[in-house]
C-alpha positions as CSV (number, residue, x, y, z in Angstrom):
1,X,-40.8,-39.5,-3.1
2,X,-41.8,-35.7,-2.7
3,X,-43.1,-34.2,-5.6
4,X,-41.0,-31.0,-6.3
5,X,-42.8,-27.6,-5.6
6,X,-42.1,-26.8,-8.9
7,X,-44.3,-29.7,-10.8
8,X,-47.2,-30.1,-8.2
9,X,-50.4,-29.2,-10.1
10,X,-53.2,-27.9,-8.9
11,X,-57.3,-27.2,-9.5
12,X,-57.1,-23.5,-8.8
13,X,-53.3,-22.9,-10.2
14,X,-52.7,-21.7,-6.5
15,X,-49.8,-23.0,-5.0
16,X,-50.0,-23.0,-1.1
17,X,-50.7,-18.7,0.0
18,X,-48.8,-18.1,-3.8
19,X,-52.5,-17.3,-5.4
20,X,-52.9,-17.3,-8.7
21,X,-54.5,-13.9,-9.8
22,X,-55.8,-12.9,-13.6
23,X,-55.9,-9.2,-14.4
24,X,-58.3,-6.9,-13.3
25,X,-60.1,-6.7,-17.1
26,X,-60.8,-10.5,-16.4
27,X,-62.2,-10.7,-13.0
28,X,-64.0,-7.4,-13.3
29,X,-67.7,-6.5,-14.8
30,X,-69.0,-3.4,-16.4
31,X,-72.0,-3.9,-14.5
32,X,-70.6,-4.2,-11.1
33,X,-69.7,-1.5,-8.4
34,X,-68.7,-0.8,-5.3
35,X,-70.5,1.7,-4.2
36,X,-74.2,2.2,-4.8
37,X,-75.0,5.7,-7.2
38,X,-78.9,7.2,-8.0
39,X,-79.0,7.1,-12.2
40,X,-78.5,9.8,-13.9
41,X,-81.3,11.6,-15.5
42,X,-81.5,11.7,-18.7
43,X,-79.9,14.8,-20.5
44,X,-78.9,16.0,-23.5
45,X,-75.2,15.9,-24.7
46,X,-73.3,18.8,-25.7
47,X,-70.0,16.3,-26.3
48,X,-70.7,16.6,-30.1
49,X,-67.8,14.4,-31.8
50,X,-66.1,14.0,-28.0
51,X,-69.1,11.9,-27.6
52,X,-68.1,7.8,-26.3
53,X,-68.5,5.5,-29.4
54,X,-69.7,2.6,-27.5
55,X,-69.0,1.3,-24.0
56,X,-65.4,2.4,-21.9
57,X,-65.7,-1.1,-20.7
58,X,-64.2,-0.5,-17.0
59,X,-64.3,-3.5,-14.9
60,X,-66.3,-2.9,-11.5
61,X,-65.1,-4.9,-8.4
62,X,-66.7,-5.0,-4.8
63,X,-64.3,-3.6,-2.4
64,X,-63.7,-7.1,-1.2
65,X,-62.6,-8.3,-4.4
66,X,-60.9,-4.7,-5.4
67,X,-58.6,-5.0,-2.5
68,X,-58.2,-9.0,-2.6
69,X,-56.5,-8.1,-6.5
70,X,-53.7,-5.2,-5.3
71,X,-52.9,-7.4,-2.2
72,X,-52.5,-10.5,-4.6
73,X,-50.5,-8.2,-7.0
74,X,-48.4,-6.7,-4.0
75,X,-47.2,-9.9,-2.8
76,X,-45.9,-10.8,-6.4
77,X,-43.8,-7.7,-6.1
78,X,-40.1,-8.1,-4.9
79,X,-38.8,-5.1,-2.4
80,X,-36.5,-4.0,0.1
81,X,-38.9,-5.1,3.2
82,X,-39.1,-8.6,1.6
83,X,-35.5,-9.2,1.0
84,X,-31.7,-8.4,0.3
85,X,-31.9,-6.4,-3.1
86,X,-28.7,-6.4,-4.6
87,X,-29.1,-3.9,-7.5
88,X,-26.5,-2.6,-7.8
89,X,-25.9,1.1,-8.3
90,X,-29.0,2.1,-7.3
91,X,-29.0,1.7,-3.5
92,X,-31.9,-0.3,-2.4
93,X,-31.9,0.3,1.2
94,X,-34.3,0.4,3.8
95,X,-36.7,2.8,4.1
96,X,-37.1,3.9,8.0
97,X,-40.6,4.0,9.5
98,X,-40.3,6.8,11.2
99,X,-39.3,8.9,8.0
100,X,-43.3,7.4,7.0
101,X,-44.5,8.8,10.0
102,X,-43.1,12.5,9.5
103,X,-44.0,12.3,5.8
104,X,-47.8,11.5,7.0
105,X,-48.2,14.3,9.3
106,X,-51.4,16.2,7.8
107,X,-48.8,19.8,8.0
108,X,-46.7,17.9,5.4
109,X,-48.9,15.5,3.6
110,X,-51.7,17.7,3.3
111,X,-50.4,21.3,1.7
112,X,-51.3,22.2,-1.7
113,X,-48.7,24.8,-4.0
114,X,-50.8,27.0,-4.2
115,X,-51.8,27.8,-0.8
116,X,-50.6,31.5,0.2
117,X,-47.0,31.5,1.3
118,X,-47.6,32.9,5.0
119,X,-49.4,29.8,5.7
120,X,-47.1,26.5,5.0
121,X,-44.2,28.4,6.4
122,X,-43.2,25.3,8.4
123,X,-42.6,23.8,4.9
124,X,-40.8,26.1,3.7
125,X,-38.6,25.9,6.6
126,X,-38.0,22.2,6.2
127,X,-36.4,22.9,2.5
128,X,-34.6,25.6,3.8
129,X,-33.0,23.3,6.5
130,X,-32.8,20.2,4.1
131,X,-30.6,22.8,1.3
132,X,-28.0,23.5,4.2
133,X,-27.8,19.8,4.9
134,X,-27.5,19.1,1.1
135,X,-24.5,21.9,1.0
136,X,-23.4,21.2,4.0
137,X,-22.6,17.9,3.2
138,X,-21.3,18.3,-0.3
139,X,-19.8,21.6,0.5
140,X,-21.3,23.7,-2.5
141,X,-22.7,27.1,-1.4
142,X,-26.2,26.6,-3.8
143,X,-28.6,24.2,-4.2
144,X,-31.6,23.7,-6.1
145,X,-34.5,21.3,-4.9
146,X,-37.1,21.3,-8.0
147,X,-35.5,18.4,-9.6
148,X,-37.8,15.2,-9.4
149,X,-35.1,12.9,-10.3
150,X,-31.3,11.4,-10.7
151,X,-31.4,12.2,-14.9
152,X,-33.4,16.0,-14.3
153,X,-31.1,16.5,-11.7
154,X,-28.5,15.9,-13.9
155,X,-29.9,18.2,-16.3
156,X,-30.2,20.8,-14.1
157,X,-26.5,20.6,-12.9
158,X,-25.5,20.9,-17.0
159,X,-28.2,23.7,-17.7
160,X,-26.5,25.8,-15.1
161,X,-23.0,24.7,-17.0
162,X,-24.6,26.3,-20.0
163,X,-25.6,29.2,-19.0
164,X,-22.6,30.1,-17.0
165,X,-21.1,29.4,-20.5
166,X,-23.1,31.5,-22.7
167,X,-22.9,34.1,-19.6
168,X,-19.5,34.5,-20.9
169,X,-19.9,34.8,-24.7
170,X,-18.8,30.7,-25.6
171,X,-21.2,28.9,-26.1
172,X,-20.4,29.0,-30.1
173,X,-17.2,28.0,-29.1
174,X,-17.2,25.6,-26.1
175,X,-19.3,22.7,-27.5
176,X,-17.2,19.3,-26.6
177,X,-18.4,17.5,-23.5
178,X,-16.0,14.7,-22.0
179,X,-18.1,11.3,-20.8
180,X,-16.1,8.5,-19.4
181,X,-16.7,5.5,-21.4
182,X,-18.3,3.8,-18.3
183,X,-20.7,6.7,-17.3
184,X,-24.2,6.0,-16.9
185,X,-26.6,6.4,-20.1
186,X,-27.9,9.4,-19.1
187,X,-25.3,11.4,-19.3
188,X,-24.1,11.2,-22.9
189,X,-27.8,11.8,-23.3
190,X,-28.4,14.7,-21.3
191,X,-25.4,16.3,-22.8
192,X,-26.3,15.7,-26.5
193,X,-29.9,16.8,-25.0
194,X,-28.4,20.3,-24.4
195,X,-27.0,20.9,-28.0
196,X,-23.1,19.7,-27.0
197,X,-20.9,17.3,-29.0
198,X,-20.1,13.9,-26.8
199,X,-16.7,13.0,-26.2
200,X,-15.5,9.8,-25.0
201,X,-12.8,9.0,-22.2
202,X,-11.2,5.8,-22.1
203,X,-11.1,4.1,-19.0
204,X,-7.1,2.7,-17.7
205,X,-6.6,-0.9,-16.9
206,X,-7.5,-0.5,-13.2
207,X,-11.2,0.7,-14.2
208,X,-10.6,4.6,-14.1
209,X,-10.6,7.6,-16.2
210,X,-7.2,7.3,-18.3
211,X,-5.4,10.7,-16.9
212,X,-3.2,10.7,-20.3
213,X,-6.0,10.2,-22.7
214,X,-8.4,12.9,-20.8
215,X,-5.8,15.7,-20.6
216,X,-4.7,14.8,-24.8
217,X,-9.1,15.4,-25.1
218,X,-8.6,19.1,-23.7
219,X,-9.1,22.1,-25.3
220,X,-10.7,25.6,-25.6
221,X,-14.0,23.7,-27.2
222,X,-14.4,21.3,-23.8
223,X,-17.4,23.4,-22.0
224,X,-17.2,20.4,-19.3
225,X,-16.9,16.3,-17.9
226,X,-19.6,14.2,-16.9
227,X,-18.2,12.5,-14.5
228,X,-19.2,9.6,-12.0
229,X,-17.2,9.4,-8.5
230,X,-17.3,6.8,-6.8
231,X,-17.5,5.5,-10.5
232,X,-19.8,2.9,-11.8
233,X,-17.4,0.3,-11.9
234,X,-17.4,0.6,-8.1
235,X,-13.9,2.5,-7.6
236,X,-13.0,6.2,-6.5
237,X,-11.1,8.0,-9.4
238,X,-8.2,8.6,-7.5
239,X,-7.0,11.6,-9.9
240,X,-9.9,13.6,-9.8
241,X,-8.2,16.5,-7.7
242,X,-6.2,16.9,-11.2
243,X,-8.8,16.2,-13.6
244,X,-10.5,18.8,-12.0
245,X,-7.4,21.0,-11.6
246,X,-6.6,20.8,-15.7
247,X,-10.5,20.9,-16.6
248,X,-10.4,24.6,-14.7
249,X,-7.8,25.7,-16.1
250,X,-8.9,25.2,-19.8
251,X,-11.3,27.0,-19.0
252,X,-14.2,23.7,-18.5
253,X,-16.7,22.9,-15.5
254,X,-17.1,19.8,-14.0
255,X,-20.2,18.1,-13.2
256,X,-20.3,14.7,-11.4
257,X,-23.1,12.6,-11.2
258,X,-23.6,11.8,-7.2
259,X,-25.6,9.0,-8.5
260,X,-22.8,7.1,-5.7
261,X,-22.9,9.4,-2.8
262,X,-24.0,6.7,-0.4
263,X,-20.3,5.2,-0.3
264,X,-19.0,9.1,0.5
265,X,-21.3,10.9,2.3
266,X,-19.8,12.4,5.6
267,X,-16.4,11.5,4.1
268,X,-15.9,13.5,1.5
269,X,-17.2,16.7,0.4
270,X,-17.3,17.0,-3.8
271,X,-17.2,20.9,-3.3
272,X,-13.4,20.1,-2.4
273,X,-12.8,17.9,-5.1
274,X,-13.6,20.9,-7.4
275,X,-16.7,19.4,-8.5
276,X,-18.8,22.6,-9.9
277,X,-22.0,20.6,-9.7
278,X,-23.8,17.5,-9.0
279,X,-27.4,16.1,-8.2
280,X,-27.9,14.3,-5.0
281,X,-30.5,11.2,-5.4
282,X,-32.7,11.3,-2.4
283,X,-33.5,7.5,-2.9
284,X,-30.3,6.4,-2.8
285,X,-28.5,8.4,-0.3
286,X,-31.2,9.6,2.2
287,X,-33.3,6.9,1.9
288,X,-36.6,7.8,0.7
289,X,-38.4,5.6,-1.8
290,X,-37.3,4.2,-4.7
291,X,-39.5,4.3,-7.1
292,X,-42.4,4.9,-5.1
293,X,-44.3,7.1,-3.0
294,X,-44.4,10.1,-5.6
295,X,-42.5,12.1,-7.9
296,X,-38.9,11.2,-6.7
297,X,-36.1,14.1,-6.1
298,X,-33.0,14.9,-7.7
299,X,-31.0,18.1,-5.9
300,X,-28.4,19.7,-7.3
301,X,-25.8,21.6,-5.7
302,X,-23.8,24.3,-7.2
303,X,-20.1,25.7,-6.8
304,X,-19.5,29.3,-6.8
305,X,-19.4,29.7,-9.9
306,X,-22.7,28.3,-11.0
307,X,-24.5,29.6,-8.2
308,X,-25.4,33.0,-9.7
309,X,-27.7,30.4,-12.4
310,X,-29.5,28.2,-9.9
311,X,-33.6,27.7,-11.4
312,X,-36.2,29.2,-10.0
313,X,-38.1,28.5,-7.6
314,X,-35.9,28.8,-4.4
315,X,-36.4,29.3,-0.6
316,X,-35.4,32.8,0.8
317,X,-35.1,34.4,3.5
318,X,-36.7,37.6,4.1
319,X,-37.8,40.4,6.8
320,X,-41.4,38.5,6.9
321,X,-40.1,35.0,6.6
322,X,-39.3,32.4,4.4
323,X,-40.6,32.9,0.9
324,X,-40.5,30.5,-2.5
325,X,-39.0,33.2,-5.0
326,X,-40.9,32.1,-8.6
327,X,-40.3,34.7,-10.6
328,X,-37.3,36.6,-13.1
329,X,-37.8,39.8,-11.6
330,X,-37.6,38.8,-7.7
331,X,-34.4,36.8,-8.4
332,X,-30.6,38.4,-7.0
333,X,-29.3,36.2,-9.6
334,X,-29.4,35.1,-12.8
335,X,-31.6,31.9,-13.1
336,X,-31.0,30.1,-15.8
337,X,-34.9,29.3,-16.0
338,X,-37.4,26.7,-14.2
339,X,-37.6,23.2,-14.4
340,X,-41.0,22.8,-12.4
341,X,-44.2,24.4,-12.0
342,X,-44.2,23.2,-8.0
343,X,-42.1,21.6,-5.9
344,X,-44.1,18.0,-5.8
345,X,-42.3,16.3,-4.2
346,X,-42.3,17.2,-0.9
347,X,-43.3,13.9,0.8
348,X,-39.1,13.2,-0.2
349,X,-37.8,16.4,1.1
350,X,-39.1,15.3,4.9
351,X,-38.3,11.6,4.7
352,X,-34.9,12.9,3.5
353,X,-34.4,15.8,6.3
354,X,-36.0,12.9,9.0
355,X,-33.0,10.4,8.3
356,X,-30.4,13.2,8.3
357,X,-31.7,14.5,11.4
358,X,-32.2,10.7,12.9
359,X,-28.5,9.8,11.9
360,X,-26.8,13.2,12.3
361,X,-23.4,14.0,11.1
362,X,-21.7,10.9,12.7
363,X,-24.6,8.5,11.7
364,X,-23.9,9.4,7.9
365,X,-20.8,9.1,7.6
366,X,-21.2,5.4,9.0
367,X,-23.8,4.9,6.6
368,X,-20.5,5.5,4.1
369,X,-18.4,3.4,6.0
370,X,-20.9,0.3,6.6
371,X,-22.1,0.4,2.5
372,X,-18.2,-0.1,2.2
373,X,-17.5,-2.0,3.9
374,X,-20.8,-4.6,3.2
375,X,-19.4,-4.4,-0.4
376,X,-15.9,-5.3,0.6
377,X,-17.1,-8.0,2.3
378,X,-19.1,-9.4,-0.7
379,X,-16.2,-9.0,-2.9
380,X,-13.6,-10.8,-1.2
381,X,-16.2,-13.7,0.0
382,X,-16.7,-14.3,-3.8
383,X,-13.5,-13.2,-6.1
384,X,-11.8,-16.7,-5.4
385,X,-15.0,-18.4,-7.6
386,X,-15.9,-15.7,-9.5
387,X,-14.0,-13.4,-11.3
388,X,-13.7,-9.6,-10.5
389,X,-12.1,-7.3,-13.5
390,X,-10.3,-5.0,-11.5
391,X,-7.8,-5.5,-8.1
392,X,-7.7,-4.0,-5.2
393,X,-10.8,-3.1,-3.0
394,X,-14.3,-1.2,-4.5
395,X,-16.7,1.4,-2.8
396,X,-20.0,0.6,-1.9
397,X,-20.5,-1.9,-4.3
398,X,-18.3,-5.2,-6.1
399,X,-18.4,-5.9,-9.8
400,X,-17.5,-9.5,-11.1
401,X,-17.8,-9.8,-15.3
402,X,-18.4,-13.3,-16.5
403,X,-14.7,-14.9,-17.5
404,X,-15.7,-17.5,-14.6
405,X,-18.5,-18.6,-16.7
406,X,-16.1,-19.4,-19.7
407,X,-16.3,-22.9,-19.2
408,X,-20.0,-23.7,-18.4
409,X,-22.9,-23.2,-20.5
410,X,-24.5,-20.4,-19.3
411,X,-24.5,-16.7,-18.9
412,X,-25.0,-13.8,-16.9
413,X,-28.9,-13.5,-17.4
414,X,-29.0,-17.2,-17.0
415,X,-27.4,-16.6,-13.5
416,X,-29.7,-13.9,-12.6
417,X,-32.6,-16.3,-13.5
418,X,-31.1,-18.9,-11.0
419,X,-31.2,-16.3,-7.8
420,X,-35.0,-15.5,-8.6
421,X,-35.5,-19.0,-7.2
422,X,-33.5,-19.0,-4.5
423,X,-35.5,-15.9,-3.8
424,X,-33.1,-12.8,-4.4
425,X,-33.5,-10.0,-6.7
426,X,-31.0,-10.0,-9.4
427,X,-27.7,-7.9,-9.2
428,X,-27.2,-5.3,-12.0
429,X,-26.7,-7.0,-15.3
430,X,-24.2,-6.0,-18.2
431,X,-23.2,-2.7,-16.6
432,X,-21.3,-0.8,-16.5
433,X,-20.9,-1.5,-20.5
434,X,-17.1,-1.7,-19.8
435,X,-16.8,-4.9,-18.5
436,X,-18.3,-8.0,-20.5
437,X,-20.7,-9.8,-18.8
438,X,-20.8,-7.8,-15.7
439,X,-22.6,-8.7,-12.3
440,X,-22.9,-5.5,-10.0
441,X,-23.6,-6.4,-6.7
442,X,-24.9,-3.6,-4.1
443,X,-25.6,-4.7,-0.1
444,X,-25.9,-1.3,1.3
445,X,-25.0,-0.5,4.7
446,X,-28.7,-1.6,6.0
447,X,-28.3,-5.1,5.5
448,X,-27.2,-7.5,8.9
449,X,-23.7,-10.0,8.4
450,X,-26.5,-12.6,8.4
451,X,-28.0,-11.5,5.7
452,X,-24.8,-11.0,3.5
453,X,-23.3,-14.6,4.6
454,X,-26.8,-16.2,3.5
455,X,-26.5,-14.2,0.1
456,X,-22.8,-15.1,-0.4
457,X,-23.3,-18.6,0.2
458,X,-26.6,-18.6,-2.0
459,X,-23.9,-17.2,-5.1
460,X,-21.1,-19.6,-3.8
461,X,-23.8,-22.4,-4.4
462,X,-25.1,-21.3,-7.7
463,X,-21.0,-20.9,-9.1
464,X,-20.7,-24.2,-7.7
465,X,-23.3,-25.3,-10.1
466,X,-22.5,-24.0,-13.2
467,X,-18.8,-25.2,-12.8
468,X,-20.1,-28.6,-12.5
469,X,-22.6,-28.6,-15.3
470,X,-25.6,-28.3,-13.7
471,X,-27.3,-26.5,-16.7
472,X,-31.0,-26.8,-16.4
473,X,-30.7,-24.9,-13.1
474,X,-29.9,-21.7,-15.0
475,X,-31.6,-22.2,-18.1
476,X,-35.3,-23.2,-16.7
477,X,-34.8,-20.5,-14.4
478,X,-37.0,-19.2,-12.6
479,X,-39.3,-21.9,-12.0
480,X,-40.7,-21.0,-8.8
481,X,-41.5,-17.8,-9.7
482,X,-45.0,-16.3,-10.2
483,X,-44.5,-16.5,-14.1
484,X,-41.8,-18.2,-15.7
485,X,-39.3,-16.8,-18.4
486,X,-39.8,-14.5,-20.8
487,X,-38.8,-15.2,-24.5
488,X,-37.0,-12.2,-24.4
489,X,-35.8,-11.9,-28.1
490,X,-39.9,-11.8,-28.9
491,X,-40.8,-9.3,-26.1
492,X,-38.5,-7.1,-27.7
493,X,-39.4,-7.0,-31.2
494,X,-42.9,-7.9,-30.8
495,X,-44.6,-6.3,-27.4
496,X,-47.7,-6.8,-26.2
497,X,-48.6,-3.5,-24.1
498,X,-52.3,-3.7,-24.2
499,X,-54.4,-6.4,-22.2
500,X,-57.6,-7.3,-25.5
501,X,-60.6,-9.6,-24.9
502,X,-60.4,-12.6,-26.6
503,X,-62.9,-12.8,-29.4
504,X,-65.8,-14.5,-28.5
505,X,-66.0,-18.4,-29.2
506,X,-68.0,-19.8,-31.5
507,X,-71.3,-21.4,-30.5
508,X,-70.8,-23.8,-32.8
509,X,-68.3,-25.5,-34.9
C-alpha cells in the first residue's frame, strides 16, 4: 500500500520540490559575504555611548544561497497567481501584467518627490487623469489621492467631516457618530480616533441597517454614519437613498466606506446615493497589489460640500502646467490639513489608471457584473449544504455562518484548516461579527467557471465530511502544509516575535 504524502519521512525533511528551509539566522555566518570589500582602516570612534556593545551578528550568504532562501520562502507563500483566494472582502483579484509593465517604465518608477515640478510633469498628469476617473466614477466633484490605505482613507473622508463641522461652529455640539453593528473595525476606530462618541445601528433580519432603529438614533448631536454599501454581510442597503435623505436633513454627513466598490463600480455612482464621502481601495477595485509592491492607496472622494476641506497636497491646473499645491497659502480652499509628506505611492496610481484605461467604461462595469455574479454562483451551488443567514441573492460575495456545522464536531477554523490541504486559501473567518460562525467567501470577477466548479465541489466535499463524522480531517488540518497548526490559544498569550540562538551545548555532561 502507498504510504500517504503526509507520513513519508525523509533524510533532508524535503518532501519532493516542497524544500525544507531554516531561517536566514540559521543558515547564515557573520563571517560570510557576498561580495568582496578592502578592510577598513583603522580609525578612531567618535560614536561615544552609540558605540556597538559587541557583535550585530548579521548572517552573510553568497548570492547563491541568498537567493536560494527568498525563492524557498516565496514558494511557501499562498497568492492570487498560485490560486483561487477566496478572502472575502478584500478582493484578491488578479493583478494584470501589463499594469507591471507601465508601473516599470523608468518615467514612473524612477521620479523622486522632490525633483522640481516642471520636470515629472507627465506624472503629474497621470494623477490628474486618474482623480477624474475616481470622480468620474463615483460621481463626487473632489478627490484626494495622499491616502496610502483603505483605514487612512477612511480617516481622511471623516477629517474632512470634521472640519466641515467645526467650519460651522458644532463641533461642541455634533459629537455622535452612527456605525452599523456590522461595519468593519476600522470604523468605530477611526471615529473614536477623531474625538466622536460611537453609536451603534442594529442591523434588521435580512442583514441591513434597521431603517426604524437608525432614524429613532437621530438627532442634532449625530455629526455623521459610517456606513458600508454593498455591506459586509454581502447585500446592498436598499434604503440608503433615505438614510441619506434623513441624515441631511438633521443636519449629519455621510461617509461610506467603498471598501466594496468592486461589486458597483460602473453601476452605481455613490455621489447619487448622497454619499458625502468615501475612500476608494486601489487593491481591491483597480487591481493593484494587495499588500505588496509599496505603500498601498486609499482615495477619497468628496461631495460638494466637503470639497472646500480636501488635504493638501493636490494636482492643479495652471497657466504653466500642472502643479502639486503643498502649501496653506496657495490653497483656493480650505484644507483641512495634510496627511503625507509625498505622494509614495505612485507605482498604484499607474497600475490603477493602466486597468481603467485597459477596461474602459464598459469593461468596469463588467468587472461589477462578473464579481456578482461569480458570488451568486457560489452561493446557490452551496446554500442547499451549508447554511447562508440571510435570503435572497448577495453582491460580490456569499456569506454562510456555521448552523450547518451544528451536528458535527468541528468548527469554522477547523474547516478553514481542511481547505489549506486541499490547497485553497481560507475564506474570511468570523466576520462580519454579526453572524456566528461566519464563512465569507469572495471569487471575484477574474476567476474562470472552471475554477469556481473545482472550488465548489472542493467545499461540497469537505461539508460532506463533516456531516458524516469524518473528524480528523478537520482537526489535524493542515497536514500537508509547510508547517502544521498552530496552538493558537499559546501564540496569543505567549508570542514568540524574535528568532534567539540556542545556548550553546554543553561539552560535557
Amino acid at each position: 500500500m502507498t504510504q500517504k504524502m503526509s507520513e513519508k519521512k525523509t533524510f533532508t525533511g524535503n518532501r519532493g520540490l516542497q524544500l525544507e528551509e531554516a531561517l536566514i539566522f540559521e543558515i547564515g555566518s557573520y563571517d560570510n559575504c557576498g561580495v568582496d570589500l578592502e578592510d577598513v582602516p583603522p580609525v578612531e570612534s567618535r560614536l561615544g555611548a552609540c558605540a556597538a556593545q559587541g557583535d550585530i551578528d548579521l548572517p552573510g550568504l553568497s548570492e547563491p544561497e541568498a537567493m536560494r532562501h527568498f525563492v524557498r520562502l516565496s514558494q511557501k507563500n499562498h497568492a492570487i497567481d498560485a490560486g483561487l483566494y477566496p478572502l472575502g472582502s478584500c478582493t484578491m483579484k488578479h493583478n494584470p501584467r501589463l499594469n507591471e509593465k507601465m508601473a516599470r517604465l523608468p518615467g514612473f518608477s524612477d521620479i523622486h518627490p522632490l525633483q522640481p515640478q516642471a520636470t515629472v510633469q507627465g506624472a503629474l498628469e497621470l494623477m490628474d487623469e486618474l482623480a477624474h476617473w475616481l470622480k468620474t466614477l463615483t460621481g463626487m466633484p473632489e478627490v484626494a489621492l495622499s491616502p496610502k490605505a483603505g483605514a487612512h482613507g477612511e480617516l481622511c473622508g471623516m477629517m474632512a467631516i470634521r472640519a466641515a463641522i467645526e467650519a460651522k461652529g458644532e463641533l461642541a455640539t455634533r459629537t455622535r457618530v452612527l456605525v452599523p453593528e456590522s461595519a468593519h473595525g476600522t470604523n468605530p476606530a477611526t471615529a473614536a480616533l477623531l474625538g466622536f462618541k460611537v453609536d451603534g445601528i442594529p442591523a434588521d433580519p435580512s442583514g441591513r441597517v434597521d431603517l426604524a432603529a437608525f432614524k429613532e438614533k437621530l438627532g442634532d448631536d449625530v455629526a455623521a454614519i459610517m456606513l458600508t454599501n454593498p455591506n459586509t454581510c454581502g447585500l446592498f442597503e436598499r434604503d440608503i437613498i433615505e438614510i441619506a435623505d434623513a441624515l441631511h436633513e438633521a443636519g449629519g454627513y455621510f461617509y461610506c466606506d467603498g471598501a466594496n466598490f468592486n461589486a458597483i463600480v460602473g453601476r452605481v455612482r455613490p455621489g447619487d446615493l448622497g454619499v458625502d464621502a468615501m475612500h476608494i481601495n486601489l487593491h481591491k477595485t483597480f487591481s493593484t497589489p494587495h499588500g505588496g509592491g509599496g505603500p498601498g492607496s486609499g482615495p477619497t472622494v468628496l461631495s460638494e460640500r466637503l470639497a472646500p476641506f480636501a488635504p493638501l497636497p493636490y494636482v492643479e491646473k495652471g497657466a504653466d502646467g500642472l502643479r502639486l499645491v503643498e502649501n496653506n497659502g496657495d490653497a483656493a480652499h480650505q484644507p483641512f490639513g495634510r496627511m503625507v509628506a509625498f505622494h509614495g505611492q505612485m507605482g498604484m496610481y499607474v497600475r490603477a489608471l493602466s486597468y481603467m484605461m485597459s477596461h474602459g467604461a464598459d469593461g468596469l462595469r463588467q468587472v461589477a457584473e462578473d464579481a456578482v455574479l461569480n458570488a451568486n454562483y457560489i452561493l446557490a451551488s452551496l446554500k442547499d449544504v451549508m447554511s447562508a443567514p440571510f435570503e435572497g441573492p448577495c453582491m460580490h460575495e456569499a456569506l454562510f455562518d456555521d448552523s450547518w456545522m451544528k451536528d458535527t464536531d468541528i468548527d469554522t477554523l477547523d474547516f478553514a484548516k481542511a481547505m489549506i490541504d486541499e490547497g485553497y486559501h481560507p475564506m474570511t473567518m468570523y466576520f462580519p461579527l454579526v453572524v456566528h460562525g461566519a464563512m465569507l467567501i469572495e471569487p471575484t470577477e477574474t476567476e474562470s467557471k472552471a475554477a469556481l466548479d473545482l472550488f465548489i465541489a472542493t467545499m461540497r466535499d469537505l461539508v460532506r465530511g463533516a456531516k458524516e463524522g469524518e473528524t480528523d480531517r478537520f482537526k489535524n488540518a493542515p497536514e500537508l502544509a509547510p508547517r502544521r497548526r498552530l496552538d493558537e490559544t499559546l501564540a496569543a498569550r505567549s508570542p514568540v516575535l524574535r528568532w534567539q540562538s540556542p545556548e550553546a551545548k554543553q561539552a560535557a555532561e
